[in-house]
N, C-alpha and C positions, 0 to 999 in steps of 0.2 A: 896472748901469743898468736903470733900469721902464721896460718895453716898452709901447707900444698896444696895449690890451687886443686878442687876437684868438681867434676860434671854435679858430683849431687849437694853443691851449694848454690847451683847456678841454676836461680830463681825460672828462670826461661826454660832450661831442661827441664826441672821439676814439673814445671805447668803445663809444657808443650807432653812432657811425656805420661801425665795423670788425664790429659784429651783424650786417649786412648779408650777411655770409658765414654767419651761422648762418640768414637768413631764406632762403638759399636751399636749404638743408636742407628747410626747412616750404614753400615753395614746391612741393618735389618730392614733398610727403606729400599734400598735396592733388593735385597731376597728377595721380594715381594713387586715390586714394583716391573721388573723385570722377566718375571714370568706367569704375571696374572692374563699376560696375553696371549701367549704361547699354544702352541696344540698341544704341544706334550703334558703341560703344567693341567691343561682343560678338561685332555681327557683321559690321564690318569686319575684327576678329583672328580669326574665324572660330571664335566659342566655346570659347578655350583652358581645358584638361581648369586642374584644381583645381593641379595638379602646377607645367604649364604658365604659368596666373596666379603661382602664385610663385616660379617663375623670372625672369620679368618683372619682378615687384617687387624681388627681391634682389639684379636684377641692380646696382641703384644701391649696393647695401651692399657688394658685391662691390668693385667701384671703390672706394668709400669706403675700405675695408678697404687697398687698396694708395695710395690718397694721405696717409690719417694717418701710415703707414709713410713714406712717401717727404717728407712735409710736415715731420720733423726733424733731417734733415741737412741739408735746403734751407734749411730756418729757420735754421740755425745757420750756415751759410757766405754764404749769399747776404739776411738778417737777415727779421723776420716780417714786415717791409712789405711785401718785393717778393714774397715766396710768397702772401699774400694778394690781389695784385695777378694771380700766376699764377693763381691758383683764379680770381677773374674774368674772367681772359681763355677758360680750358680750359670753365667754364658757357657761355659765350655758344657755344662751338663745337657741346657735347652737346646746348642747347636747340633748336639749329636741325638736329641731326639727328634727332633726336628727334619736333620738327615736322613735318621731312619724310618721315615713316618710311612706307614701303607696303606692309610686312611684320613680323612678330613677330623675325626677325633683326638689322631696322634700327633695330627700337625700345629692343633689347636693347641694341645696341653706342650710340644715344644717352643709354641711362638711364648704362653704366657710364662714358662721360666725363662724363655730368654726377656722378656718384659720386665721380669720382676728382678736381674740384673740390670737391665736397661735404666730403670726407676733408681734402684741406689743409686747408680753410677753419677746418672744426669743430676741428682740433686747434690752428690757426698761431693762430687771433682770441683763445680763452680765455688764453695767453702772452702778446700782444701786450698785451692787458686787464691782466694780475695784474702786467704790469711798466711800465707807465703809470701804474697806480692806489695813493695811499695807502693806507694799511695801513686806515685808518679807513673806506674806504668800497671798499675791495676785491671782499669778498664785492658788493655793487649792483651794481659795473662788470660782473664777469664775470657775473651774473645774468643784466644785460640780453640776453645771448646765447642764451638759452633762452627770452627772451620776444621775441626778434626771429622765432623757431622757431617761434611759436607765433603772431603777426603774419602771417608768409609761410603758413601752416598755413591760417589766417583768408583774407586776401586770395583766394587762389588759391583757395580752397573757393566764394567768393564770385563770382567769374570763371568757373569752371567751372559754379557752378549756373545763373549767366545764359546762357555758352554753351548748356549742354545743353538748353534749348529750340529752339536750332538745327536744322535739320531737314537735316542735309549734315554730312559728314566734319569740318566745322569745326568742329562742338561740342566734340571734344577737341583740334583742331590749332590753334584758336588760344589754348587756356589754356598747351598745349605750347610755342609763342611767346611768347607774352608775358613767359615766364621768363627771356629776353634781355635784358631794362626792369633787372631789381634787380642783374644782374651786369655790367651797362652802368657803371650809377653806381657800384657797388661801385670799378671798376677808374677811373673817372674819378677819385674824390675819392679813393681812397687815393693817388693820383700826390702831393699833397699833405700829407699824415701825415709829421710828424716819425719816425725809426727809432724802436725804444726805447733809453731812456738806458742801460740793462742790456745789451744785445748791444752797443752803441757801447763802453762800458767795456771789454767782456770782450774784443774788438778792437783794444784798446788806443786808441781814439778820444779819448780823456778829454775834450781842451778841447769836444767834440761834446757829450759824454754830459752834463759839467756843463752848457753851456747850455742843452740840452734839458730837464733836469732841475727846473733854475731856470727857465724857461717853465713849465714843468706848474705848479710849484709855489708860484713867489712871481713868476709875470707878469714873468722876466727878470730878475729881483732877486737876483746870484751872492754875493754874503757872506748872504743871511738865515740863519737859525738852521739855520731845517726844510733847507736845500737842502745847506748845508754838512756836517751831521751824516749826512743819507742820504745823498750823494755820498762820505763817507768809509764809512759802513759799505758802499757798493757796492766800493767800493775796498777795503777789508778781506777782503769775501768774492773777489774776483777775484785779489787776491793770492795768499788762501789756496787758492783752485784752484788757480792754478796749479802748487803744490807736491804735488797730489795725483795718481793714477791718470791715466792717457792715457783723453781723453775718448772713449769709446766705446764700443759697443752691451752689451759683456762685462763692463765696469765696473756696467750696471743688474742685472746677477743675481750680482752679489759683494754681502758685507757692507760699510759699514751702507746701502747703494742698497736691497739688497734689496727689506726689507719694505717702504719709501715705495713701489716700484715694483708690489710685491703690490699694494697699498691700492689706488693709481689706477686698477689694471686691474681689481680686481676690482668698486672701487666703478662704474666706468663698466660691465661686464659686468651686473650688480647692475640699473641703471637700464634696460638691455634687457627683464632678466627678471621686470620688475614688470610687464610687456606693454602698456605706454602703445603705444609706437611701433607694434604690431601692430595692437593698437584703433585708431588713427591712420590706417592701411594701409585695413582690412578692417570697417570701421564700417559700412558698406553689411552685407555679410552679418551681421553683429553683430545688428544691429537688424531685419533679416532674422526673425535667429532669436529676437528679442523679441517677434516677431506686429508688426510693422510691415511695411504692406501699400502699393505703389504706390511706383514710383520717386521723386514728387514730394514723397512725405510721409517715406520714408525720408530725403533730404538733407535737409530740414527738421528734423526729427528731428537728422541728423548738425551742423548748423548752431547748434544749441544747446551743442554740447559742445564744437566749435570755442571759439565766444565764450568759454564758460568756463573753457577753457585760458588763454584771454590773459587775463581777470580776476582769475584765480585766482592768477597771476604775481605781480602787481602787491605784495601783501603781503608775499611773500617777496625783490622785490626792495628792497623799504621797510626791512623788520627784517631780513634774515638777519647783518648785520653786529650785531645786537643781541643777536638770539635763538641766534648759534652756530651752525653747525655741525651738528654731532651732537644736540641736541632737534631739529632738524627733520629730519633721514633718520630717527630711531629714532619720532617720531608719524608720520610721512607713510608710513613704509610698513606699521607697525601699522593702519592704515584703511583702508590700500589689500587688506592680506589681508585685512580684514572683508568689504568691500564684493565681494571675488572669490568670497569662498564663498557670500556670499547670493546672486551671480547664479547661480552653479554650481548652487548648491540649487534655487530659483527654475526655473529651467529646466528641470534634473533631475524636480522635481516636478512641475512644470504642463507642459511638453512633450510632445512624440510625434515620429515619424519622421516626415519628410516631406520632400517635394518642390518646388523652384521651375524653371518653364520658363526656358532659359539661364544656368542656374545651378546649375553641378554640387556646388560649394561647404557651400553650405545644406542638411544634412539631418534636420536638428534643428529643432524650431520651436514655441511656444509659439501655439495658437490657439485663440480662441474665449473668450479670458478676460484680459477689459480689466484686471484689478486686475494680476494676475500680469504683466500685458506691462509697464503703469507703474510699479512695483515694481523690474522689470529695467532699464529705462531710468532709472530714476530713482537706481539702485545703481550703473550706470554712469557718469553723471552727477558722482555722489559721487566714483567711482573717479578721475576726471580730475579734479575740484578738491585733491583730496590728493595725484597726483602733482605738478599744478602748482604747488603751492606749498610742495610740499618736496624730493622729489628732481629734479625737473627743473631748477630752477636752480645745488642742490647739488653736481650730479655732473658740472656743466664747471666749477665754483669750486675744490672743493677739491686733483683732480688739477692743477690750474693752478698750484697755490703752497704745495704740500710739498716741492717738488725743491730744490737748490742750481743755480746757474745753469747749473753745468759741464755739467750731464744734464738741464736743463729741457724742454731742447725736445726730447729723444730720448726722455725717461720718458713725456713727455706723447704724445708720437705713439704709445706700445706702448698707453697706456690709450685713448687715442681707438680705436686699432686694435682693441681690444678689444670696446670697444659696437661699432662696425661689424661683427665679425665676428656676433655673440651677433644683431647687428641683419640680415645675413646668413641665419643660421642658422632666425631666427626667423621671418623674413617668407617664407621661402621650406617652413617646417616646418608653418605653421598653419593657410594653405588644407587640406591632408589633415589634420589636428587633426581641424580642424571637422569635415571630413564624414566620420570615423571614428570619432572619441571625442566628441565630440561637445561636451555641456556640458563632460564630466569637463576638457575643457580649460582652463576658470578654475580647477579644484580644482590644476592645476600650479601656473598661475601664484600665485594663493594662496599656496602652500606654499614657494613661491623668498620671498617678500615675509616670511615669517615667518624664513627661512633669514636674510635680508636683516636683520633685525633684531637678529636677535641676534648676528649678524659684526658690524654697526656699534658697538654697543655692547660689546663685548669689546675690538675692536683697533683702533677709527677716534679717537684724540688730538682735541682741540676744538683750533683754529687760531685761531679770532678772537684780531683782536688783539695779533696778530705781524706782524712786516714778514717777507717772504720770505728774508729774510739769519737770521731768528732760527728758522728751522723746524728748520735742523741740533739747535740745544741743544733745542729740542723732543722730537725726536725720539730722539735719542739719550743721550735719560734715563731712569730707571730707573721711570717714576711710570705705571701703570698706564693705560690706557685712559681705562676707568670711571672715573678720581681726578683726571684733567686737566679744569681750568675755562678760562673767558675769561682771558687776562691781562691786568689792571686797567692797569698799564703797563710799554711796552718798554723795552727799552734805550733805540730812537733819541729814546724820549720826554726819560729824561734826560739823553741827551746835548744834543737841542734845548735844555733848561734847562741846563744848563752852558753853551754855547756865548751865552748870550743874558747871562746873569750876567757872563762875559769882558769880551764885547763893549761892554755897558754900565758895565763896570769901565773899559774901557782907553777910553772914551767921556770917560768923565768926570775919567780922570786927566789924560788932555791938554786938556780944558778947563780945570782948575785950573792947568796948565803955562802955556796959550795963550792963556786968557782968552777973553773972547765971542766976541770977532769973526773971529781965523785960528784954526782949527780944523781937525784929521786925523782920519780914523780906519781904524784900524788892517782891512785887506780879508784876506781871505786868498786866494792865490794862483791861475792856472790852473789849477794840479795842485797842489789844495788839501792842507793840512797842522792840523789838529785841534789847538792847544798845549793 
């Protein structure tokens, strides 16, 4: 039976409105980002040493780190709606201590619960995305998760720069509030989200999972082609779980989990160490150390590269279902080491030691030569539109829908865990970077993004293309890396053509039986069967 058209069938709502959990990620990037330069943020924490500042900052990764761990047993027993729902409720708690913080101890223990919503969210939303969404527009659904990132990035940078004219403690406590607004509604409207038809199956839920299914897909319409063919092949691969390995943690580091288990971690690791998220963090002293002078012109400055994070999205969430895969990590990170060495050099050349008052950070700094400072700005600039639109939507897509479902949501919590930690590691590594190695620190990053290149193009399979049931024969073929293209079409394609050929076979048999007027046709079942 055709349902009344409604918003919570429509695959793009669902997706577009479960980001919500990645914009609170980008929310937390501006908190921070945005007032670690400030007088007021300085010296009310009383000038926290270099060390100190990123402590602070990591302490959100930190948390992160233990909820994408904890976000896949949850996912999987209590299913991804209600753990997305928990990540909404666990933010509104961290935002308001956070807000309230009257010391560097308080702020700390607010960053890591909001961390530790941060970490379900990012890992439970790209799952919930790659098992709601067609094969044909997959890679877009889980895109938009990195441009919600980069939304909440934008907004919050926006809030913060209005605050910080504030002349009182609330130039940072109300942008720290206000982070209660997107995990309010996050946790109202997901109360209404259908589960996924994939976890309802794997529960044994069926007549649940079929009509969720047929919502998504054909507006309540349970014999269509498309709803019959993918509800069997879910059914196909759920069966065949069943007859395999007892699902858990020991099964991702045996064969053939393995290497899919490598890729995730290392592709999501990978996306740390291109150093988006650190420029995201420490853009203040960035630009700093470009010869950009005055706190007012520095966010200004940082405000440009914001926007061009969210613009810069938009393409790759347009094509990535066109363009693959693998051409956009193997161009996006070849630019991204371009762009690192010429600031490294840049800096390195035109540079000198130096000093800023309240800012132990910056010791390095280009002065006195306008081409050299826009040159640097201008190469960073660069740097942020090439991760935006290639590994930044890439690297929550593709660990989303290599796994089999039995391990989806535990493979997928080790690779989220993963960028948290590397995100960890890094936010809390790179204040003392800066004021020790000083430029030499983009020649790292550089040099990870060239590593990064050539790992994707050795051992990362192109995915477009495949429904998530079809990644196993993917994977477990003998056909190179390098040698793997888009697949022109799936299996569930021809089964859809088969099933439509049937139907319209046994359509028209029983009209020739029944004649015009009494007419049957042949449905297939609640717990449908494929002849």
């Amino acid at each position: 039976m055709v349902q009344k058209y409604s918003l919570l069938n429509n695959v793009y709502f669902l997706g577009g409105f479960a980001t919500m959990g990645g914009m609170l990620f980008g929310f937390d990037i501006s908190s921070m980002s945005g007032v670690v330069g400030t007088a007021r943020y300085q010296e009310y924490f009383n000038f926290p040493s270099s060390a100190l500042q990123g402590g602070i900052v990591a302490s959100m990764a930190a948390g992160s780190f233990v909820g994408a761990l904890l976000a896949g047993p949850f996912g999987d027993k209590y299913s991804r709606k209600y753990t997305i729902m928990l990540a909404a409720s666990i933010w509104i708690v961290g935002s308001i201590i956070q807000c309230a913080s009257v010391n560097v101890g308080m702020l700390i223990v607010g960053r890591l619960i909001n961390g530790l919503a941060v970490g379900l969210a990012s890992m439970i939303v790209p799952v919930y995305q790659s098992e709601i969404a067609p094969k044909n527009i997959r890679g877009r659904i889980v895109s938009l998760q990195q441009w919600a990132i980069t939304w909440g990035i934008l907004i919050q940078f926006f809030i913060q720069y209005g605050c910080s004219k504030i002349q009182s403690n609330a130039a940072f406590r109300i942008p720290w509030g206000i982070q209660v607004v997107p995990g309010a509604i996050l946790l109202i409207g997901t109360t209404f989200f259908p589960f996924s038809p994939r976890w309802l199956a794997d529960h044994g839920r069926w007549e649940e999972a079929l009509t969720v299914l047929a919502n998504l897909r054909a507006n309540g319409k349970r014999d269509d082609p498309v709803v019959q063919a993918e509800y069997k092949e879910i059914e196909d691969a759920v069966n065949f779980d069943k007859t395999q390995a007892a699902r858990s943690y020991a099964e991702l580091f045996r064969k053939p989990a393995l290497r899919r288990v490598f890729l995730g971690m290392s592709l999501q690791s990978w996306s740390q160490l291109t150093g988006m998220n650190v420029a995201m963090y420490y853009i203040v002293f960035i630009f700093q150390g470009a010869g950009i002078q005055g706190e007012d012109a520095n966010l200004k400055a940082s405000s440009i590269q914001y926007v061009l994070n969210v613009v810069m999205t938009i393409p790759a969430i347009l094509f990535i279902d066109r363009w693959g895969r693998r051409p956009i990590l193997i161009a996006g990170s070849t630019f991204m080491a371009l762009w690192l060495f010429l600031i490294g050099g840049l800096m390195g050349r035109f540079g000198s030691a130096t000093s800023f008052d309240g800012n132990k950070t910056t010791t390095w700094a280009i002065q006195n030569n306008d081409a050299a400072s826009h040159a640097v700005i201008a190469c960073s600039y660069l740097f942020v539109c090439s991760f935006a639109i290639s590994w930044g939507p890439v690297s929550w897509t593709y660990p989303a829908e290599i796994y089999p479902l039995r391990i989806r949501a535990k493979a997928v919590s080790l690779s989220t865990a993963s960028n948290w930690a590397f995100n960890f590691i890094l936010a809390y590594a790179v204040p003392p970077a800066l004021q020790h190695i000083q430029y030499r620190t983009y020649f790292i990053f550089a040099a990870f993004c060239v590593a990064m290149t050539i790992h994707v193009f050795f051992m990362f399979p192109e995915t477009k293309g495949r429904t998530l049931e079809e990644m196993d024969e993917l994977f477990n073929s003998d056909v190179p890396a390098w040698k793997t293209r888009a697949q022109p079409k799936s299996h569930l394609d021809n089964d859809v053509e088969v099933l439509k050929m049937q139907q319209a076979g046994e359509k028209t048999e029983v009209d020739n039986q029944l004649g015009p007027v009494e007419t049957s046709s042949t449905t297939l079942g609640d717990k449908t069967e494929v002849k």
